[in-house]
C-alpha positions in Angstrom: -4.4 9.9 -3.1 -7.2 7.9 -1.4 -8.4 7.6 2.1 -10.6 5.4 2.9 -11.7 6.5 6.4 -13.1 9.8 7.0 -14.6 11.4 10.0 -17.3 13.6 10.9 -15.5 17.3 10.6 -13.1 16.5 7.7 -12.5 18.5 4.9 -12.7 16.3 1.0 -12.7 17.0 -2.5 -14.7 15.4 -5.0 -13.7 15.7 -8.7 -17.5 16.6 -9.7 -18.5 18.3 -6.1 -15.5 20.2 -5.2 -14.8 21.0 -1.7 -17.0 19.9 0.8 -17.2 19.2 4.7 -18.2 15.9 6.1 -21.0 17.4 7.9 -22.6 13.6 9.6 -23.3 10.2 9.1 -26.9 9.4 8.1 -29.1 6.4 6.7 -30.2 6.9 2.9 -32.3 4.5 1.0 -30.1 3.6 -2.0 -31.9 0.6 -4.5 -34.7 0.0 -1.8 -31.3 -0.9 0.7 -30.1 1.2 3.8 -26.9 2.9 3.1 -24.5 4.4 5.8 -23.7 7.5 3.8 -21.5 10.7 5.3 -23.8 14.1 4.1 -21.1 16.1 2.8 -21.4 20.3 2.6 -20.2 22.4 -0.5 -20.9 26.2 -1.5 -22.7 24.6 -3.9 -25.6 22.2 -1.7 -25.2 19.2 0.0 -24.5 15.5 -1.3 -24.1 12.2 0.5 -21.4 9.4 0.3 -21.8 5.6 0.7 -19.2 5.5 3.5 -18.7 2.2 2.5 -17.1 3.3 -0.8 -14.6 5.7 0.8 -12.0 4.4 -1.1 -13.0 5.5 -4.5 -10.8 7.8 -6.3 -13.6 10.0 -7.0 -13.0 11.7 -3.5 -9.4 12.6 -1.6 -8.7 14.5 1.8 -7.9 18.0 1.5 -4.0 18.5 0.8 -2.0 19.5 3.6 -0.2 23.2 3.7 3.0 21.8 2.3 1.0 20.2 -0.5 -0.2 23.2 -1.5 2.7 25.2 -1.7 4.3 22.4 -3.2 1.8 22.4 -6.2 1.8 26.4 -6.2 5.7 26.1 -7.1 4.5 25.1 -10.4 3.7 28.5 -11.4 6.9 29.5 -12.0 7.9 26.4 -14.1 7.8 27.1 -17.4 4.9 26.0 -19.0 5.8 23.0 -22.1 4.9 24.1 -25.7 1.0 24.2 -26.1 -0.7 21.0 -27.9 -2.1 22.4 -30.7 -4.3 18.8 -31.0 -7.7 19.6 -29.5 -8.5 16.3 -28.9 -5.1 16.1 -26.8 -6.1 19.2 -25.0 -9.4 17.3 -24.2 -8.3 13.6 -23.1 -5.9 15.6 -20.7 -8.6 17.5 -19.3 -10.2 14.7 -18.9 -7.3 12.8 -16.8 -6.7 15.6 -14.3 -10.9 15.7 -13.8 -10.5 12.2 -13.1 -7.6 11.6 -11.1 -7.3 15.1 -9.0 -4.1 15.6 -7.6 -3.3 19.0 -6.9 -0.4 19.5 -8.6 -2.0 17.8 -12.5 -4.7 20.6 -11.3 -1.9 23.7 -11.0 0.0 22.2 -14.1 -3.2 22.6 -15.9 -4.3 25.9 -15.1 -0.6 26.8 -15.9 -0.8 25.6 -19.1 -4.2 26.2 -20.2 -3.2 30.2 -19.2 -0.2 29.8 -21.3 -2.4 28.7 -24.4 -5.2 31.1 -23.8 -2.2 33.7 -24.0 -1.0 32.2 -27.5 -4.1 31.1 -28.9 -7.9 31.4 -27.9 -9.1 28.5 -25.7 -12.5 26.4 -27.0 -15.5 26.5 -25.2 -14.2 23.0 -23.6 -10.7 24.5 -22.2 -12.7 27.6 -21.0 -15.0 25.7 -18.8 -12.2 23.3 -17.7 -9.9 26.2 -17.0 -12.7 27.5 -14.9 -13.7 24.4 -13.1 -9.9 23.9 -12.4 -9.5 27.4 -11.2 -12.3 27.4 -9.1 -11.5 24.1 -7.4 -7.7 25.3 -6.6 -9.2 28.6 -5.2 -11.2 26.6 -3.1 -9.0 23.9 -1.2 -6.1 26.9 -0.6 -8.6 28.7 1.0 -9.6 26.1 2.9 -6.4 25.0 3.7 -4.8 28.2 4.9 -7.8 29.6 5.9 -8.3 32.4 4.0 -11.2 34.0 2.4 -11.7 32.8 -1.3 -11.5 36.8 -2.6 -7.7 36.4 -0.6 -6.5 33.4 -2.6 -8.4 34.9 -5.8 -6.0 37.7 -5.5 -3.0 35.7 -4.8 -3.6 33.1 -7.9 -4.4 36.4 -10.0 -1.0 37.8 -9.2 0.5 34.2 -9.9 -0.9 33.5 -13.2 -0.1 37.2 -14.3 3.4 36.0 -15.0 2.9 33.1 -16.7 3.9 33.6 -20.3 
């Protein structure tokens, strides 16, 4: 899901950036042109977006409570027999990196668990699994408003059963 009108005070997430806080609207020189850009705060520093490309897939609203509970319902599904084709593993990495939704981010870290727990992840599904897992802990903690140490514990208790 896109949006393409934000406001000052929102909550996003951006596929490369994580979670972030549209913090305020400022000028940036972009190709020697003035850019209307929204300066956007993560734990990790700061980055700006053109607000005239809002729409970009790139970047989506935080989920809304029901979302997230939604998507956390796909712990208990039983996860589908691991891919044993690496490159298969890879290009649907890749997807759920690209397009985001919440729910291709649980599925994920459900199934990459599930392989890790049958077989020894790559250096590739490690990082992913870890980028995915960190990105999850961080929009339910900002949705529910809970400290990320909370939500660690929760997801830890979560993925413990996954087989």
């Amino acid at each position: 899901m896109t949006k393409s009108h934000y406001t000052i005070g929102d909550w996003v997430v951006h596929r490369n950036y994580g979670i972030g806080q549209i913090l305020s609207v400022e000028s940036k020189s972009i190709g020697g042109q003035k850019v209307r850009c929204f300066k956007i705060q993560t734990i990790e520093g700061t980055y700006w977006a053109s607000i005239q490309n809002m729409g970009n897939p790139r970047m989506r609203p935080l989920a809304s409570q029901d979302q997230i509970q939604q998507a956390l319902s796909e712990f208990i599904e039983e996860p589908p027999e691991a891919e044993t084709d690496h490159q298969a593993w890879k290009k649907r990495i890749k997807q759920v990196q690209w397009e985001g939704s919440l729910i291709d981010v649980v599925k994920i870290i459900r199934d990459l668990t599930a392989k890790n727990d049958k077989k020894r992840l790559n250096d590739y599904e490690t990082k992913a699994l870890k980028r995915f897992t960190d990105l999850l802990i961080g929009e339910w903690s900002a949705i529910m408003g809970l400290k990320r140490q909370t939500v660690e514990e929760k997801l830890n208790s979560l993925i413990s059963d996954i087989k």
